[in-house]
VOGUSE-331787 format. One record per residue (C-alpha): x, y, z; residue in one letter; residue number from 1. Coordinates in steps of 0.5 Angstrom, whole numbers, plus 500, padded with zeros to 3 digits. Example, Ala and Ser with C-alpha at 12.3 -4.5 7.8 and 13.67 -1.06 7.14 Angstrom:
REM VOGUSE-331787
c1: 525; c2: 491; c3: 516; code: A; pos: 1
c1: 527; c2: 498; c3: 514; code: S; pos: 2
This chain:
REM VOGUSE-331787
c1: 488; c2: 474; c3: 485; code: X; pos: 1
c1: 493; c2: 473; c3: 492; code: X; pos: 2
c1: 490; c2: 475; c3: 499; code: X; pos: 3
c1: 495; c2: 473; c3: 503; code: X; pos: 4
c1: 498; c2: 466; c3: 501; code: X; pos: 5
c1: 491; c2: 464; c3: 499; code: X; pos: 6
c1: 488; c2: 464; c3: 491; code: X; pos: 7
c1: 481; c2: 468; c3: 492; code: X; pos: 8
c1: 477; c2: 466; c3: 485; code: X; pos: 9
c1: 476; c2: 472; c3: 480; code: X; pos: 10
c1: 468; c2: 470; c3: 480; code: X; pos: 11
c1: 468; c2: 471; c3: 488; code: X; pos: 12
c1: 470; c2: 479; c3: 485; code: X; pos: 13
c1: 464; c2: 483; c3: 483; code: X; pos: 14
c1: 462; c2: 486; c3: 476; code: X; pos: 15
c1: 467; c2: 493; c3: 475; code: X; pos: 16
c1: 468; c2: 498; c3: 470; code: X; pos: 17
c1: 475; c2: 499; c3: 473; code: X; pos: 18
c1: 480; c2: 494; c3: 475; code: X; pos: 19
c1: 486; c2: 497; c3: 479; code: X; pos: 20
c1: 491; c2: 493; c3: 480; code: X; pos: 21
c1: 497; c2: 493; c3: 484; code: X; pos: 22
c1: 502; c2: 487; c3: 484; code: X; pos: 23
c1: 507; c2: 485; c3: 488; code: X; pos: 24
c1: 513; c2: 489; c3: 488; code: X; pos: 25
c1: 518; c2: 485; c3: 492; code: X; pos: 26
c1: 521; c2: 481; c3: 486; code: X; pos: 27
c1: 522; c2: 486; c3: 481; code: X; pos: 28
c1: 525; c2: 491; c3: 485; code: X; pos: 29
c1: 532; c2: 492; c3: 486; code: X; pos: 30
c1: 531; c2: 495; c3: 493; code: X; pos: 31
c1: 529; c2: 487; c3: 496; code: X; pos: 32
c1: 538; c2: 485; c3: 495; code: X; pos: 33
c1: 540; c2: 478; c3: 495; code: X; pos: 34
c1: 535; c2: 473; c3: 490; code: X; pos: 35
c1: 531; c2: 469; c3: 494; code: X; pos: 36
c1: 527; c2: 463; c3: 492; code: X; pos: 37
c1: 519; c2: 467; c3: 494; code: X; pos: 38
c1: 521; c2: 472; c3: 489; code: X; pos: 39
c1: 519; c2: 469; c3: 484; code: X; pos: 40
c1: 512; c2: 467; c3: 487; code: X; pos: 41
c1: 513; c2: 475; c3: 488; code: X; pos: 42
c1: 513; c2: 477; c3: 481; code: X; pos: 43
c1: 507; c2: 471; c3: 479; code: X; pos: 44
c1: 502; c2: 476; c3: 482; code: X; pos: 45
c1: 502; c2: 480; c3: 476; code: X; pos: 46
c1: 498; c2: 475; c3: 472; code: X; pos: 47
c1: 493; c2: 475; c3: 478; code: X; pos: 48
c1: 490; c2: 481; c3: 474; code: X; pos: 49
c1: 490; c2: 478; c3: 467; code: X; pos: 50
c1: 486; c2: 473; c3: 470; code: X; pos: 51
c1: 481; c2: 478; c3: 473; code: X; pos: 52
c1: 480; c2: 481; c3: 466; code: X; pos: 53
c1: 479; c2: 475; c3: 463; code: X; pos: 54
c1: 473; c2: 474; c3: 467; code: X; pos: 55
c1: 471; c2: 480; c3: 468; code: X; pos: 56
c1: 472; c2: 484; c3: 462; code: X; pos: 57
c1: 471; c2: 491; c3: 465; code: X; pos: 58
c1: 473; c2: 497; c3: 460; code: X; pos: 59
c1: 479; c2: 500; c3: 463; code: X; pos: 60
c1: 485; c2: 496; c3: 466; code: X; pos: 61
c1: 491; c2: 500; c3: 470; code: X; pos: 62
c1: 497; c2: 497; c3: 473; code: X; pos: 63
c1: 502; c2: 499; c3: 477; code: X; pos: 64
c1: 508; c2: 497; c3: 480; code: X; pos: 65
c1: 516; c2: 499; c3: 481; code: X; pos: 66
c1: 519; c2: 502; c3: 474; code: X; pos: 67
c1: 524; c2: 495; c3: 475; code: X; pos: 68
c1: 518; c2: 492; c3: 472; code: X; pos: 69
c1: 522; c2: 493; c3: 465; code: X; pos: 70
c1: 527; c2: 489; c3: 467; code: X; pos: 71
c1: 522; c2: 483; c3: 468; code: X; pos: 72
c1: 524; c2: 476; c3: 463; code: X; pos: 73
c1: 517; c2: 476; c3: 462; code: X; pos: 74
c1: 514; c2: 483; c3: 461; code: X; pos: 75
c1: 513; c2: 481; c3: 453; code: X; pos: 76
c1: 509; c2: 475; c3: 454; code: X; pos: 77
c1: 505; c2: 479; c3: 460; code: X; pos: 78
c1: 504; c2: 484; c3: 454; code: X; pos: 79
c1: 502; c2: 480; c3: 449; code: X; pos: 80
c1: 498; c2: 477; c3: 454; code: X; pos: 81
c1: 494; c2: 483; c3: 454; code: X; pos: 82
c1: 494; c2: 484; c3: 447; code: X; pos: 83
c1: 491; c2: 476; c3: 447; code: X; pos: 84
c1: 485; c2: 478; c3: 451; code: X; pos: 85
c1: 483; c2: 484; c3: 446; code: X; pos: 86
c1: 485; c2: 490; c3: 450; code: X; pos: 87
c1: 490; c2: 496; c3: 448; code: X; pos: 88
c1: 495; c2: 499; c3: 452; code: X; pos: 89
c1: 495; c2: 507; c3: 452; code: X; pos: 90
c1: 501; c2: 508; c3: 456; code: X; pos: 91
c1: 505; c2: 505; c3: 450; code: X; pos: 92
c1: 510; c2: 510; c3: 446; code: X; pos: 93
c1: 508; c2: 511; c3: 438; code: X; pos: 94
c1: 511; c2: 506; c3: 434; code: X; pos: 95
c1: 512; c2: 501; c3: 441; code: X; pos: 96
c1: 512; c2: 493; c3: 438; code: X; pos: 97
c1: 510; c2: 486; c3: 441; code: X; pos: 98
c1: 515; c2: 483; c3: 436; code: X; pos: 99
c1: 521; c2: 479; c3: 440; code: X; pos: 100
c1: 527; c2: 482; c3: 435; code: X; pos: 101
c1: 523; c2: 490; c3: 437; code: X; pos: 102
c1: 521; c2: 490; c3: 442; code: X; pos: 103
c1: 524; c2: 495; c3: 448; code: X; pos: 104
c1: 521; c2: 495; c3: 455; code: X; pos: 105
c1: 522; c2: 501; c3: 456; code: X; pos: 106
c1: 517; c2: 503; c3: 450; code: X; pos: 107
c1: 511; c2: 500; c3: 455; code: X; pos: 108
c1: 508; c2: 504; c3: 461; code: X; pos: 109
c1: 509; c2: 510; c3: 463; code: X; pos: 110
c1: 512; c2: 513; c3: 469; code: X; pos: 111
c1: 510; c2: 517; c3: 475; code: X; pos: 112
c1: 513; c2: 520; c3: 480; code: X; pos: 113
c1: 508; c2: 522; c3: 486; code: X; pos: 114
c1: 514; c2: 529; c3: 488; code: X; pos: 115
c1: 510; c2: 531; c3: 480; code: X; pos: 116
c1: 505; c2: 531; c3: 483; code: X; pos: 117
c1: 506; c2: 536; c3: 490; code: X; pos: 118
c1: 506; c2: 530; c3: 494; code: X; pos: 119
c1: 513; c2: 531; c3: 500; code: X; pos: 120
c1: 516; c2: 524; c3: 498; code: X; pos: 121
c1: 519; c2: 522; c3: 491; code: X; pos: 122
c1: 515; c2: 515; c3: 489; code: X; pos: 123
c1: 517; c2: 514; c3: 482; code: X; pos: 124
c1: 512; c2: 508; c3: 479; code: X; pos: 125
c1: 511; c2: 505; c3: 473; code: X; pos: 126
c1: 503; c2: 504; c3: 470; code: X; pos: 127
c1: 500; c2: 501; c3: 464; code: X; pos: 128
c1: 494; c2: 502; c3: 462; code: X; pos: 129
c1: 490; c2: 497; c3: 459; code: X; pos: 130
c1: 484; c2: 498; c3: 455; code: X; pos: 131
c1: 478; c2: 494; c3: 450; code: X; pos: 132
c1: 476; c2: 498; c3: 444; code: X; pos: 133
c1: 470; c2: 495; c3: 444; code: X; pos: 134
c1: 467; c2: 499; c3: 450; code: X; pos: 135
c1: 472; c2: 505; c3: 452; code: X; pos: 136
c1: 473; c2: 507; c3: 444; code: X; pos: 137
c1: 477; c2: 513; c3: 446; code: X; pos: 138
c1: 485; c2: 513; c3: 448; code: X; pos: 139
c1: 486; c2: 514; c3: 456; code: X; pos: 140
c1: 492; c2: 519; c3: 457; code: X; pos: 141
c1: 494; c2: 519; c3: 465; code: X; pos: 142
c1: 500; c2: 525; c3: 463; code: X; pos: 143
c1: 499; c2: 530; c3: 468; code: X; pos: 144
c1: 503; c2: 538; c3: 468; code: X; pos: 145
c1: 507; c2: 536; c3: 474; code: X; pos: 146
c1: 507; c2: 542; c3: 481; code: X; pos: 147
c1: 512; c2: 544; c3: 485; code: X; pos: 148
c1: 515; c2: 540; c3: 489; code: X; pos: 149
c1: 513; c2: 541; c3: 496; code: X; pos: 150
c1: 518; c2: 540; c3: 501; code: X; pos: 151
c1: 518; c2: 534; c3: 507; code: X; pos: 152
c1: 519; c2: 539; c3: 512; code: X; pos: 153
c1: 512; c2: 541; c3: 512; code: X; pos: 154
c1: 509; c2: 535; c3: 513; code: X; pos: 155
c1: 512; c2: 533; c3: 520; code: X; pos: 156
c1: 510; c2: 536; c3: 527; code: X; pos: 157
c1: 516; c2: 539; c3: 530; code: X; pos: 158
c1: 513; c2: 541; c3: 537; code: X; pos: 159
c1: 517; c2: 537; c3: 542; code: X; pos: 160
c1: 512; c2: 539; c3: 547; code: X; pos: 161
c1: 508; c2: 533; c3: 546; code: X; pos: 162
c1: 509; c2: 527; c3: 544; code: X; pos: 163
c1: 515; c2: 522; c3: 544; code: X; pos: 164
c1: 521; c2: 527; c3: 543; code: X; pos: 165
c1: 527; c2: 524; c3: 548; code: X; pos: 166
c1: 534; c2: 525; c3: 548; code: X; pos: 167
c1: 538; c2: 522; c3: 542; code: X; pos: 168
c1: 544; c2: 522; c3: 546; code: X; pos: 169
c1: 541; c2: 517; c3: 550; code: X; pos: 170
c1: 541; c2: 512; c3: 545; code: X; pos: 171
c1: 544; c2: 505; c3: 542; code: X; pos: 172
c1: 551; c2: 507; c3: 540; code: X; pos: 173
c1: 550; c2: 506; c3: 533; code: X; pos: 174
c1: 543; c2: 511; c3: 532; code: X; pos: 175
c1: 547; c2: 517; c3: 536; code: X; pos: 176
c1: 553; c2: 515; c3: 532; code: X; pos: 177
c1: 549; c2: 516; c3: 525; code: X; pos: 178
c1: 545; c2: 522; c3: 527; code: X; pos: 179
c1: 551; c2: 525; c3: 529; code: X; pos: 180
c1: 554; c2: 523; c3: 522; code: X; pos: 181
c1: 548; c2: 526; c3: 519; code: X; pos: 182
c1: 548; c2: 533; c3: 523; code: X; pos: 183
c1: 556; c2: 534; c3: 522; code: X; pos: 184
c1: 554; c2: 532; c3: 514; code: X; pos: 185
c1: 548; c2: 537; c3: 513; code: X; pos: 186
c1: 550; c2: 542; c3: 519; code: X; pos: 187
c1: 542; c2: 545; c3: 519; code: X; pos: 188
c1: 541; c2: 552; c3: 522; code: X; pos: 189
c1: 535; c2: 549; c3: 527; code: X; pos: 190
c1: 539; c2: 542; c3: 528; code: X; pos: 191
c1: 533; c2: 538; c3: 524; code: X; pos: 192
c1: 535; c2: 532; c3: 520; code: X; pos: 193
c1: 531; c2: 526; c3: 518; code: X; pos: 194
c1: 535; c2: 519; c3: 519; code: X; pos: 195
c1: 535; c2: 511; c3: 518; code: X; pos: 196
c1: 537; c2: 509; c3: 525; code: X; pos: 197
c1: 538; c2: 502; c3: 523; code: X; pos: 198
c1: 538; c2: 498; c3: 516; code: X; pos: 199
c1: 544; c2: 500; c3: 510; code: X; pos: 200
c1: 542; c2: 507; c3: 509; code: X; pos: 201
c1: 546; c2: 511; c3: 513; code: X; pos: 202
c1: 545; c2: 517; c3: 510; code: X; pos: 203
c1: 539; c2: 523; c3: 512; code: X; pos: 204
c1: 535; c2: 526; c3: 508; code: X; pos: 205
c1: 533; c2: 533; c3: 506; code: X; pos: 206
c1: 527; c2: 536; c3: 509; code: X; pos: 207
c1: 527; c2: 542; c3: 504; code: X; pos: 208
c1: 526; c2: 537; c3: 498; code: X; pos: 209
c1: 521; c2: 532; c3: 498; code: X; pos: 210
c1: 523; c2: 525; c3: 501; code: X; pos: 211
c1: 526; c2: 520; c3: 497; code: X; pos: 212
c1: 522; c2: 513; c3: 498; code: X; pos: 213
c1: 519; c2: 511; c3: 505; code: X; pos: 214
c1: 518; c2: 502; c3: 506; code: X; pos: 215
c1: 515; c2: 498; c3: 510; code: X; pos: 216
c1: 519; c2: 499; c3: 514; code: X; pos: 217
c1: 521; c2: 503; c3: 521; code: X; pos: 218
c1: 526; c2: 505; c3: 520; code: X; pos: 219
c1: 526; c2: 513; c3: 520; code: X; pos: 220
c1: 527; c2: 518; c3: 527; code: X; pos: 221
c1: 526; c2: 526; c3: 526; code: X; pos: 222
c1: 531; c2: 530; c3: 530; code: X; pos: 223
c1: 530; c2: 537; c3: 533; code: X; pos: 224
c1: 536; c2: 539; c3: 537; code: X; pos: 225
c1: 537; c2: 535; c3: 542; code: X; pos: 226
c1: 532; c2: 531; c3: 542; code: X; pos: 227
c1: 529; c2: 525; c3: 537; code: X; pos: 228
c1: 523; c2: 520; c3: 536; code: X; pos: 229
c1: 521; c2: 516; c3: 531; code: X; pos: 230
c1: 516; c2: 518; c3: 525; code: X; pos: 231
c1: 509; c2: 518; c3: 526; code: X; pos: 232
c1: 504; c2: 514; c3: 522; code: X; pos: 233
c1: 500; c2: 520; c3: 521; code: X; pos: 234
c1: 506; c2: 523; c3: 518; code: X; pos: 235
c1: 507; c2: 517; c3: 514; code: X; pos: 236
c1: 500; c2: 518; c3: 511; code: X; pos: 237
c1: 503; c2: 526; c3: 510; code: X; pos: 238
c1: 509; c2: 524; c3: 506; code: X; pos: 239
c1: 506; c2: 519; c3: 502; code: X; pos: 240
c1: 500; c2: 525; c3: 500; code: X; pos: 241
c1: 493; c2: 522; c3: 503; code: X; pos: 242
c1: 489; c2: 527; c3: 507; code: X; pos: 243
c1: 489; c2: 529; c3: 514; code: X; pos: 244
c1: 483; c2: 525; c3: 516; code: X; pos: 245
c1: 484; c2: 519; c3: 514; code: X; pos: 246
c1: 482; c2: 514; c3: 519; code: X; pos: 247
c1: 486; c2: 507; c3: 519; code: X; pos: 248
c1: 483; c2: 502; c3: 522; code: X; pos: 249
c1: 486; c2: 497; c3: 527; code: X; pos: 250
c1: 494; c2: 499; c3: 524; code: X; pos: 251
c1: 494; c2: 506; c3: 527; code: X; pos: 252
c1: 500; c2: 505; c3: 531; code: X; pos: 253
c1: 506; c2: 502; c3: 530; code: X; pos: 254
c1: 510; c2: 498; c3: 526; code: X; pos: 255
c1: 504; c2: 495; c3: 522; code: X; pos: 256
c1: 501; c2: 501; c3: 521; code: X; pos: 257
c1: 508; c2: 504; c3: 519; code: X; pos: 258
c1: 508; c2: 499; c3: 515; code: X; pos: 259
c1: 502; c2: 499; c3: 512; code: X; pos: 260
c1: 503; c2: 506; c3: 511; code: X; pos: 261
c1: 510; c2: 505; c3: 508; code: X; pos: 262
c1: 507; c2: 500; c3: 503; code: X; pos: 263
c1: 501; c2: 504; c3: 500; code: X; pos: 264
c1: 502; c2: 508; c3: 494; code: X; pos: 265
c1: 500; c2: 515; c3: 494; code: X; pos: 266
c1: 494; c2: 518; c3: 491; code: X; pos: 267
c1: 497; c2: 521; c3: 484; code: X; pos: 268
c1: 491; c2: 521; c3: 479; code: X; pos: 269
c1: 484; c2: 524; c3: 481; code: X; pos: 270
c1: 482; c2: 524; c3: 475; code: X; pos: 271
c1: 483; c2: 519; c3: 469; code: X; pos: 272
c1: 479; c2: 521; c3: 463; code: X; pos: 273
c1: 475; c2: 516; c3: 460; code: X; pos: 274
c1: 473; c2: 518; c3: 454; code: X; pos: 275
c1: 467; c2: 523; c3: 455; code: X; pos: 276
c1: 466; c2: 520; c3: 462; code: X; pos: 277
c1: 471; c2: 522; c3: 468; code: X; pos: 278
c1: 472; c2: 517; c3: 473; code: X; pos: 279
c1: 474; c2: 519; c3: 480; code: X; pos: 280
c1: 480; c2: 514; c3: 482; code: X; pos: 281
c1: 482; c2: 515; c3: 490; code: X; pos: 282
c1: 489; c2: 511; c3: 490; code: X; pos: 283
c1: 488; c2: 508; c3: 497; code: X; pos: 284
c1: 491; c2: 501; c3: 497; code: X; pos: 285
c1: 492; c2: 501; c3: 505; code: X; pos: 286
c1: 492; c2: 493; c3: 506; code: X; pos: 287
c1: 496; c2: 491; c3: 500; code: X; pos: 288
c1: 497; c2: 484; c3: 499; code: X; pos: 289
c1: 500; c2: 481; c3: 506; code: X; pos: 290
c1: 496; c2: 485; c3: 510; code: X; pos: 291
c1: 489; c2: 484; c3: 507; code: X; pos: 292
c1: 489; c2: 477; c3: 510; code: X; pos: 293
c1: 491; c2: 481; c3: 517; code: X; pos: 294
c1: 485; c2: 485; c3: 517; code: X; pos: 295
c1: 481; c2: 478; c3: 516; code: X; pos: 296
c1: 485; c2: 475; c3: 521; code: X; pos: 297
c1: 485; c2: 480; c3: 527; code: X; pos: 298
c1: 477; c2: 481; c3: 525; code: X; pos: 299
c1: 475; c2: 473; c3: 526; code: X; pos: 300
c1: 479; c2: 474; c3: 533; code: X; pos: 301
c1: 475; c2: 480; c3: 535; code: X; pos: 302
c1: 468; c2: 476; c3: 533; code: X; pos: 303
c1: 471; c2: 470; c3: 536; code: X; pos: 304
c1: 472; c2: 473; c3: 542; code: X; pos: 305
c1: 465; c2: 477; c3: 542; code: X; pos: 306
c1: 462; c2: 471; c3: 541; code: X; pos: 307
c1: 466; c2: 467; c3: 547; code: X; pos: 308
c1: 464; c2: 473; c3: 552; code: X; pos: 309
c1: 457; c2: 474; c3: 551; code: X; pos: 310
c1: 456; c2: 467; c3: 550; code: X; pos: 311
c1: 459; c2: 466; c3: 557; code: X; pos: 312
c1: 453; c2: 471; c3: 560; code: X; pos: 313
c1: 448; c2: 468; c3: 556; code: X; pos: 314
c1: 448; c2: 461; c3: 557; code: X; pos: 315
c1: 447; c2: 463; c3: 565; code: X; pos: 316
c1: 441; c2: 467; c3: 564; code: X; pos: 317
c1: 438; c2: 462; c3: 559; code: X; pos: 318
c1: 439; c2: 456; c3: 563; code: X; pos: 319
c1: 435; c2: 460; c3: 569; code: X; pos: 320
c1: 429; c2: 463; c3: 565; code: X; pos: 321
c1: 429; c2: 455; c3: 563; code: X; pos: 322
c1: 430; c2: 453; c3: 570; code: X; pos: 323
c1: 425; c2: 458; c3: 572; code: X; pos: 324
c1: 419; c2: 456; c3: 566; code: X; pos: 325
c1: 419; c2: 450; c3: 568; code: X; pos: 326
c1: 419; c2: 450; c3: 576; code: X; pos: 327
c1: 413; c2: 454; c3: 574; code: X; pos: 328
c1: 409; c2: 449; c3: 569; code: X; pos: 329
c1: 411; c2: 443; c3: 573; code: X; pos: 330
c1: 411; c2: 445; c3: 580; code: X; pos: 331
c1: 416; c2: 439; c3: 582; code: X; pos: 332
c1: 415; c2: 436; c3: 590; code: X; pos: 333
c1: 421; c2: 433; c3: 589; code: X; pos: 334
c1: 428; c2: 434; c3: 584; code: X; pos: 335
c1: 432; c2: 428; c3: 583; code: X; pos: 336
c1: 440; c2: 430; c3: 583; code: X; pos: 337
């Protein structure tokens, strides 16, 4: 397993019944551009769970990753791979096959969409799920009716009284000149539009509909009239589907919390049925990948800086008790300096 740019060995995890498994997406999605020599180091995370498995072995495996996965070189060998360790994937098509002459990627996996699901953003994602026989005998299916379809609009707080509404005109020509665009295409009746200020999408996006796909980045203001101001990470958090009073931690401003935020996956699946047992899974990969080692790092600095402190008032009051015990006990007539 990756944790930043280290390798943290599967023997330092704990037993589990449950493997759930996110890998890097960056190298499979078409979303990244241009192919990039890291890319590949990118798409190499997805052995990481394999590996896990092969030590751990726990009963039920779930993978989940961008639906450009399928068009992965290496998605047969990643299954059979699977298969190799003795585990089964349920999220297959009937009649699905391994072999090289018959085998078809989009056969493997099943995809999800979180707007089924009435989460406010459209985050269709790829999962696989593995399973050994030997101690889950009954199949997992993750197929779920989908829900209605819940606008973004909700999720956004458009009381411009608080907060960091600010003119839009009085913007960088280029952020003013795609609002402008954006308000002259959708003419809205309340003058409420939601558009990436920088970046190569230049277009808004519909607040009657579920967004589409938010990232890493921050990129996005919401306007209201004549004013504007950027996406708060507690939207953010709404967009993707995550309650309300989730706390986030040391990336609660942004942009690493926007980033965070855009690079979690929205809690799709409540319940994943087991056989007679039903599992309760909470989709929160807050600190994916990268910002796993940010957590550690800002942690070790806080503690060093604790330390530094209260070592500093330490070291004086113990060098006079010490001082002060000894004067007692010894009653020098003289101190030679």
């Amino acid at each position: 397993m990756v944790v930043g740019r280290e390798r943290l060995s599967p023997m330092a995890l704990p037993a589990h019944d449950v493997l759930w498994a996110s890998p890097e997406c960056t190298g499979h999605t078409r979303a990244r551009g241009k192919e990039r020599l890291h890319h590949d180091a990118s798409r190499a995370t997805a052995w990481c769970p394999i590996r896990v498995a092969d030590y751990h072995r726990p009963p039920l495996v779930l993978c989940e990753n961008v639906v450009d996965l399928r068009r992965w070189d290496m998605l047969r060998a990643w299954l059979v791979a699977w298969e190799c360790l003795g585990y089964v994937e349920d999220t297959a098509r009937p009649g699905a096959s391994l072999d090289a002459s018959r085998f078809d990627p989009a056969a493997h996996g099943a995809v999800l969409d979180s707007a089924d699901f009435g989460v406010p953003q459209s985050r269709p994602r790829l999962f696989f799920v593995f399973r050994d026989p030997r101690q889950a005998p009954a199949p997992v299916d993750i197929a779920r009716s989908p829900s209605a379809h819940v606008p973004v609009r909700g999720v956004i707080d458009w009381d411009t009284s608080r907060g960091f509404w600010s003119p839009w005109r009085d913007l960088c020509d280029d952020t003013r000149g795609r609002i402008e665009a954006e308000l002259a295409r959708s003419r809205p009746a309340d003058g409420r539009v939601m558009v990436a200020y920088h970046g190569s999408e230049t277009h808004g996006r519909s607040l009657d509909r579920p967004c589409g796909t938010l990232d890493r980045n921050d990129r996005y203001r919401v306007v209201s009239g004549e004013l504007s101001r950027h996406l708060r990470v507690g939207e953010v958090l709404a967009i993707g589907g995550f309650p309300g009073v989730l706390a986030f931690g040391p990336h609660g401003i942004t942009p690493a919390g926007i980033a965070a935020a855009g690079n979690a996956s929205s809690p799709l699946l409540n319940d994943v049925d087991a056989g007679d047992t039903t599992t309760e899974l909470m989709w929160l990969l807050l600190a994916p990948r990268d910002y796993l080692s940010t957590f550690l790092k800002i942690g070790t600095i806080v503690a060093l800086a604790i330390g530094i402190i209260t070592s500093v008032f330490t070291a004086i009051y113990i060098t006079r008790f010490i001082i002060e015990f000894w004067m007692a006990r010894t009653r020098p007539k003289t101190i030679t300096v």
